[in-house]
Structures are given as C-alpha cells and as structure tokens.
N, C-alpha and C positions, 0 to 999 in steps of 0.2 A: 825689490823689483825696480828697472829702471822706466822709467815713462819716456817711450816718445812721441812727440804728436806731429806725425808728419813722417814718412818713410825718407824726406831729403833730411831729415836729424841724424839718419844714423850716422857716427862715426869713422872717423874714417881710418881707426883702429881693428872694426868689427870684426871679429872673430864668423869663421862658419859656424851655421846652427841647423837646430832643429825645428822646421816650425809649422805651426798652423795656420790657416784661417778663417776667420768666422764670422757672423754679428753678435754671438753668446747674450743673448737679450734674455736677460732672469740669471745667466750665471748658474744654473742649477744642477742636478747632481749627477745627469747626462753628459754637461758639459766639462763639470768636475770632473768624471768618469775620462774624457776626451785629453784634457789638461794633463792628466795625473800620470795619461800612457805618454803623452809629448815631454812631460818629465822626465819618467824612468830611460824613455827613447835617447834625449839629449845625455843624460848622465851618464847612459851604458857606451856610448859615440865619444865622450868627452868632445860635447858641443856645448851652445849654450840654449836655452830652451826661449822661443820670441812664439808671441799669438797677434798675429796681425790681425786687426780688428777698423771697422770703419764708421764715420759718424761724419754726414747724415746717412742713415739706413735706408742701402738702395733703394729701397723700392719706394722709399719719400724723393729721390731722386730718378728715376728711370722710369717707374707709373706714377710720377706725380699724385700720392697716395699721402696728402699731407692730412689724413684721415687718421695715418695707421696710429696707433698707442702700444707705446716698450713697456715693458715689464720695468725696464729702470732706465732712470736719465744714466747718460755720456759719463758724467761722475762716477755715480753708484758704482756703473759696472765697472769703471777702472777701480776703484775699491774694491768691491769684491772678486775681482783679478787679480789684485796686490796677493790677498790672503791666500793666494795657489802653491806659491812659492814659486811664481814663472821668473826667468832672468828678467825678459823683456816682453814690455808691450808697447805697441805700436798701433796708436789710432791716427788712421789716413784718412782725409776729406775725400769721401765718394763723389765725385764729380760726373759730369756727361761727357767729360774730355776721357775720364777716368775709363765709362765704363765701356769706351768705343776702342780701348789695349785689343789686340787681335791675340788670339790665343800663346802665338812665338812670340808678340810685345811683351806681354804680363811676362810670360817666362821669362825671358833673356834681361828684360828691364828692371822686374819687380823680384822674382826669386833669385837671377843668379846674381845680375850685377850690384843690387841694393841690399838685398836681404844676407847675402852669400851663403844661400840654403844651402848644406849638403846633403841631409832629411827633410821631406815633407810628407805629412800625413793628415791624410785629407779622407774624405767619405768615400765610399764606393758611388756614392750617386752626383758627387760635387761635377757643374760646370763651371769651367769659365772661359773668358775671353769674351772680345764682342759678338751680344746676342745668346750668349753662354752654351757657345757650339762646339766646345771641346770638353771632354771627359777624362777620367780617372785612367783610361786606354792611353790616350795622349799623353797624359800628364807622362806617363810610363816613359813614352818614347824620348818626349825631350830630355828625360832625366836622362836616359842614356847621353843623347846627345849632350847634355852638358855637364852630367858628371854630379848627379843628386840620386838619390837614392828615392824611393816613395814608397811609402808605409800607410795600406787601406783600413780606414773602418769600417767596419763591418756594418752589413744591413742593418743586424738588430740591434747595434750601436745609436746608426742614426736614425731605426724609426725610432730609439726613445728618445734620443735628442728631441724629435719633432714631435710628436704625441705627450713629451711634458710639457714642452713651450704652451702647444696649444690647449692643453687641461688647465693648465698656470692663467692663461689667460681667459678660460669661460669661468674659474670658479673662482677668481678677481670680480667680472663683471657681476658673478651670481650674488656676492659677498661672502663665499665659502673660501675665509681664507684657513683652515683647517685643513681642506686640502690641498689648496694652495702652495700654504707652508711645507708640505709635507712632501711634494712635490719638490717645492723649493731648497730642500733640506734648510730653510731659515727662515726668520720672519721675515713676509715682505714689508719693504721697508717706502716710507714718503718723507722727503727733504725737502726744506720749505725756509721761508723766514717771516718770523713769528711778525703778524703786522696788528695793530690798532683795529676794534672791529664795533661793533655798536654799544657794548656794554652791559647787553642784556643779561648773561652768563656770571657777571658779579653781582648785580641788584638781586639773582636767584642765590647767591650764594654759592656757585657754582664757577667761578672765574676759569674763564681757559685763554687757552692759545691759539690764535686763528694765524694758521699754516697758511703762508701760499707760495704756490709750486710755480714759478718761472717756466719751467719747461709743458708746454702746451700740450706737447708728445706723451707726456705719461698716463700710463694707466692708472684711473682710481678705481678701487673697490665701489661695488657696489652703494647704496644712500642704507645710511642706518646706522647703530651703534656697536662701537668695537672696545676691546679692551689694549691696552699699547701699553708701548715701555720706549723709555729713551733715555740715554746717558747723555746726563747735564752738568757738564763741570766735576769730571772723573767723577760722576754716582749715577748708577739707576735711580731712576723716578718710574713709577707706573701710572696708569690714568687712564680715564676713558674716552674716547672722542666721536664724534659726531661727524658724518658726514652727507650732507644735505642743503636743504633750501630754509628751514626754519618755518616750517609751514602753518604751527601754530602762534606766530606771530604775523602772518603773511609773506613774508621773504620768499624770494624768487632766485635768487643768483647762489651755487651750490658754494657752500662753503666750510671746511676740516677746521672744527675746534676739538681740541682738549682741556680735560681737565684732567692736569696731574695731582696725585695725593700726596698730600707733605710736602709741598714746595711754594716758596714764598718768593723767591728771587722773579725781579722784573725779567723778562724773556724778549722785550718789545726788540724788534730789529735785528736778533739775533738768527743766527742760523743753526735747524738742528732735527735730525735724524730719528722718526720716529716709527719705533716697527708694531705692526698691527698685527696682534697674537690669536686675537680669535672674537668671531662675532656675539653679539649681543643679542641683538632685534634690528628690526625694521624700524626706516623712519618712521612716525606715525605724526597726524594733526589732532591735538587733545583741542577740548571744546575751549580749554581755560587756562591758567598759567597755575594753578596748582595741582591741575593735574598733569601736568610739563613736570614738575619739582617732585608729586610721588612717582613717575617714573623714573624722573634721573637718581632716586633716591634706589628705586630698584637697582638699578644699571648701576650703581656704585655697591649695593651689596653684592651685586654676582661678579663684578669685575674684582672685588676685594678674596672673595671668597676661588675664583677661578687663580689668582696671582699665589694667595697661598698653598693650592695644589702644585702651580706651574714652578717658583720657588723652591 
C-alpha cells in the first residue's frame, strides 16, 4: 500500500481509480466488508484501488468536539489499512477551509482533478459538500457530468458500518472488550511508549510497563484489569495490565501498566503495541498491599490459564 498524507502528494503519474471515503475509526469488519467490494470494484475496472481518509476527524474540526475519543490513533488506522490490500491511502488534513468545498468544488477539485476517480462508491446516505447538502442523487449527476461512474452501499451495508462503530465504542467504555473484539474482528489495540513510573509494581514483584499514549483523542477501555499480548522484538509476550488510578495506594492520575510473563528486557522509552484480549475484573481499593499481591496473584492465574485456551 502506498501512503499519502495530503491529497497535493498524489503523483503526477496517477492512474484513474477506484475510490472511497471515509473516517474508518476501528477499521472493523463493516469497513473490511466496505474495502474488500472497492477492491474487487478497482480489479474488475483495471483501476487502482485509493480510501481517502482524514485526520483530524471532522467533527473535532466543524463542532469543535475536541471531546470526541477514536477507536484508534491516525497511525493504527493507517496500519490497519495497510493490511486490506488497498493500492492507496490518502490521509488529508480536514480543515474549515476544507469543509466550506461546495458540493461541484469537492467534485471537480477533489475527485476528478486530484483523485482522477473513474469509480466512486460511497453510502446510499453519504453527504457532502458545504454544510453536507449534497447526496448520493448528486453525486450521480456530476459523475455523469464528468465521466465517473458511482457504486451505492447499501443501507444495510452502512447501518453496520454505524451500529458496529458505536457497539465498539460503549463496550470499550463498559470494558467489554469480548465484544469489542468481536465486533472488531481483532484485538483492540493501545500504542504507547513505555515511560518510568513509581516503582511500586517491582517492589511487589510484579514489574510492568507504564504506557503512555500521546494522542489525547483515544479511547481507553474501561478502569480494571485485562489480559494483553504484544510482539516485542519479533516474539509474543503475554501479560496482564491494569488500567486505573492505583487506589489502593492513593493515586489519582489514570495510568496502563503491564506486566508481561517471561520477559526481562528493559522496555523504558521504547514504543509498542499492545492488544487487549479480554477482561479480568474491576479495579478495586484493597485495605492493604497484600491483599493488592493476592489479587494480582489471582489476575495472573486467570490471564495464564485464559492465554492457554486462547493459544
């Protein structure tokens, strides 16, 4: 897949394609579903297949809604875009300049003269243009006018599209990631770099790695404990992590440790990818710190014994 970031990258080779687009926030199996016909579409056309995508996500631009929380950072989802098998992706900065294109701008600017759409396939419910006063009717028209084709999804296309997104995201907040995942067809995943934390977690014999995630926008799972896995230096490692305040020490500020099993290498400063397989428990405040250590004792028999099933 080739990466562009910015629709003034394309080429000035570029071939006619086939394309979509979208915010695909989770990537998941709606969207798969979405990808895999703008695939088959571009290959049966002898096009090339491009998913125009944007970051920041309107509506952190347009309603000022720096509230909202993705399913995945800007990265991830160009990662798991890579794995589609799309030619091309194209993350363009949504802007207010962006979103004031009038419905014939966006087309004549964005799909013929940059993109050189000859296919586009889009939702039966998709607007756009400024104010997003033009529909999937329109789109129609200009294609005639300017010599694209347009390929609808289907309602029950995109209410899954929308109805996973937003399952994906209450049973994150719930810390149901079981259906999450499931939804997700993958583990959701948190990317971080391993930073320096108080030390309490080795004096328990317990050492982990405290994650922290740069991007402010993402969603975290629910407070409490999960069982994870993350390739460290071409190998799986498994482990369990914690996600909370630390309440039984008094801690206030939320903060993602792990501990992985069977790994000794320093991790400090490093950056790394860790997906969250399925829940444990709630956080909880124990009166005392050894009863902190016979839980985490539990929480490591069920994360060992849930790894050997999952395995």
């Amino acid at each position: 897949m080739r990466l562009l970031r910015g629709l003034h990258n394309i080429p000035a080779e570029f071939k006619g394609c086939a394309a979509t687009i979208g915010t695909f926030d989770g990537v998941h199996r709606g969207h798969r579903k979405i990808i895999s016909r703008l695939i088959a579409s571009a290959q049966s056309n002898a096009l090339e297949s491009v998913v125009l995508t944007f970051f920041p996500h309107p509506r952190m631009v347009v309603q000022k809604e720096s509230s909202i929380k993705l399913i995945d950072t800007i990265d991830e989802r160009i990662h798991l875009l890579e794995e589609t098998g799309l030619d091309h992706l194209i993350v363009h900065p949504f802007t207010h300049e962006f979103s004031r294109l009038s419905a014939e701008e966006f087309v004549e600017e964005i799909l013929v003269n940059q993109l050189r759409a000859k296919r586009v396939i889009i939702g039966y419910d998709h607007h756009f243009g400024r104010n997003r006063n033009a529909n999937i009717d329109d789109l129609r028209r200009y294609g005639k006018q300017y010599g694209f084709d347009v390929e609808e999804i289907s309602k029950q296309d995109i209410d899954d599209v929308a109805i996973s997104s937003t399952k994906i995201r209450k049973a994150l907040e719930a810390g149901d990631l079981a259906l999450a995942n499931e939804f997700l067809g993958k583990p959701f995943m948190l990317t971080g770099t391993v930073t320096r934390g108080k030390g309490l977690g080795r004096k328990l014999h317990y050492p982990t790695a405290n994650l922290h995630i740069a991007e402010d926008y993402k969603l975290i799972p629910a407070k409490g404990v999960y069982v994870v896995q993350s390739q460290i230096g071409h190998k799986d490692y498994y482990g369990m992590m914690s996600i909370g305040t630390n309440p039984t020490v008094g801690g206030s500020a939320l903060t993602i440790e792990t501990f992985f099993f069977d790994l000794s290498m320093d991790l400090y400063d490093k950056k790394i990818q860790i997906e969250v397989l399925t829940r444990i428990r709630d956080e909880k405040k124990f009166d005392n710190l050894d009863q902190l250590v016979r839980a985490m004792k539990q929480d490591e028999q069920f994360s060992l014994n849930y790894i050997k099933k999952y395995t």
